[in-house]
C-alpha positions, 0 to 999 in steps of 0.5 A: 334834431330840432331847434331847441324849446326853452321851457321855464319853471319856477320853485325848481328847487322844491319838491314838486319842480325837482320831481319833473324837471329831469323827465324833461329834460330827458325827452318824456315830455316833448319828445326823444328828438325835441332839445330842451333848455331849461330855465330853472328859477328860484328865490334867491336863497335858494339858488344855491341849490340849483347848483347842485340841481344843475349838477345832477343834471350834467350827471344824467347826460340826458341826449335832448337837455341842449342847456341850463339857465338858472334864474332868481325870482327877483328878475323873472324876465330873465328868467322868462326870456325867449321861453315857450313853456312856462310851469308856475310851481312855486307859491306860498303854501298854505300854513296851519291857521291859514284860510284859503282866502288868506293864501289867495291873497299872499300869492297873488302879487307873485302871480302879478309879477309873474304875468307881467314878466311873462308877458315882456319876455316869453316867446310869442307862442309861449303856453302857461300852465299854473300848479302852484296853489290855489291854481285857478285863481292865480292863473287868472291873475297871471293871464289877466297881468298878461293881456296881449296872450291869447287867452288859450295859452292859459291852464291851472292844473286839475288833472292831478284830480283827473288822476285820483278820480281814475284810479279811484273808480279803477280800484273799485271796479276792479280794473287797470287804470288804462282801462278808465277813460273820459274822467273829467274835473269840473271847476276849482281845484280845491275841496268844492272840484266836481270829478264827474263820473257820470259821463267816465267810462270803464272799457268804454262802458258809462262808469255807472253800468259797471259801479252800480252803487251810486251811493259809493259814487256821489259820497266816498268817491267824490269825497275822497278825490276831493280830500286826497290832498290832505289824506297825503299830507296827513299820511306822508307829513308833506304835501303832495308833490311826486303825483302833482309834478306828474300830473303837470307833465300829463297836463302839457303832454295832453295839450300837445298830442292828440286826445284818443278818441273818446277820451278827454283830459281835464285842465282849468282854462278860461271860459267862454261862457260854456255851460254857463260859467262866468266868462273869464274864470278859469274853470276846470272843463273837459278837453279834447285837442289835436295837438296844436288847439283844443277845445272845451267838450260841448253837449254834456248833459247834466243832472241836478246833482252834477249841477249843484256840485257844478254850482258849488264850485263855480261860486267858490270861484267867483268868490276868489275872483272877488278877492283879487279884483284890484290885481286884474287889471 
């Protein structure tokens, strides 16, 4: 086998960190010939289930786990020491009464500490990806608190509304979800994402030649990948955390294999002025990669109406960016 990868993820003992740290473990991630230490990190009351995580582990047996390092928050470079992947789970959720613009500012003094201690302790390869909450903006704090990465190493997650808006055009089309490709999430994961249908496609056809009903696209398609974080809640009486711990694993399987031709996957990551985005935000794209590198999808043309959403959430994020500006350095 090779030489192991450590991969670091904090919040393991919540919800969504222990819905993904056993399919890493076992190989679905890197690969059935990649071992994997896995750095587990957690406030410090809640390490004591991390014990009984780690147990759980030892009892799958699983071929490629090479080892286990449990870690409090409150000494993240322990926790990132030497690590190539870092997944950012765990943050402050938002409580009833709570403003989004609230939540920004709770969360990101953790993601200050969380850059920083990435930054002194990561190995030098290592790849950043933000799920916890709201994502975009405290990547851009992590990655800002973390000046000497490169700036490509940096994602937010949006694919979990990659996900949604595919099965949403799958079930009304009347096709499997495989068949939905080149789905992309414009901007801020959060109630102002565009999830663009116009450049989908369903068997390889534009989404729009086989859902004709532009009506249905524009209004309850948009709206509903934009509200399906609250409709779980709303239905399940928890957040969602089984399909976002998937779509983070989709999102690090995505950056490291190759994109099927034709196809994109969607992440948010640092602009470089593409279609007009503030340098420097991280905003959701459409990317394709080879497995090493990727690059943001150019030449999309855009409609008035995919502008103003495009718009819409862009200055949502400026607005964030605005909050936080005494913790980017």
């Amino acid at each position: 086998m090779k030489a192991p990868i450590r991969v670091a993820v904090t919040g393991a003992a919540g919800q969504i960190g222990y819905a993904m740290i056993f399919r890493i473990a076992s190989g679905e991630v890197f690969g059935a010939d990649q071992p994997v230490i896995l750095h587990l990190i957690e406030l410090p009351q809640a390490l004591a289930a991390l014990d009984g995580v780690e147990m759980e582990l030892d009892d799958c047996a699983f071929p490629t786990l090479a080892g286990v390092v449990k870690q409090s928050s409150d000494d993240l470079e322990a926790g990132f020491a030497d690590c190539n992947w870092v997944l950012c789970v765990g943050s402050v959720p938002r409580k009833a009464g709570m403003e989004r613009g609230d939540l920004v500012r709770i969360n990101g003094p953790i993601f200050t500490s969380t850059g920083k201690a990435i930054q002194a302790a990561a190995a030098k390869d290592v790849r950043v990806l933000v799920v916890g909450n709201p994502c975009n903006t405290n990547c851009l704090i992590t990655m800002a608190n973390a000046p000497d990465i490169p700036r490509d190493r940096f994602f937010a997650m949006t694919r979990l509304d990659q996900n949604r808006a595919a099965t949403q055009l799958a079930q009304k089309a009347g096709v499997p979800v495989a068949d939905v490709s080149n789905v992309a999430i414009w901007g801020n994961h959060s109630a102002t994402q565009y999830p663009d249908f116009y450049h989908a496609k369903i068997n390889g056809k534009a989404a729009t030649d086989v859902i004709t009903d532009e009506a249905w696209l524009q209004g309850t398609f948009i709206e509903t990948v934009q509200k399906r974080g609250a409709a779980v809640i709303s239905a399940r009486g928890a957040s969602s955390a089984a399909s976002a711990a998937n779509a983070a694993l989709d999102t690090v399987k995505s950056v490291i294999r190759p994109t099927a031709s034709g196809d994109c996957f969607s992440a948010a990551v640092c602009s470089d002025g593409s279609y007009g985005i503030d340098e420097g935000l991280i905003f959701g794209y459409p990317l394709t990669g080879d497995g090493n590198s990727w690059k943001i999808e150019t030449g999309w043309e855009h409609n008035d109406f995919a502008k103003g959403k495009i718009e819409a959430t862009l200055q949502e994020l400026r607005d964030e960016r605005d909050a936080v500006k005494d913790l980017l350095p």
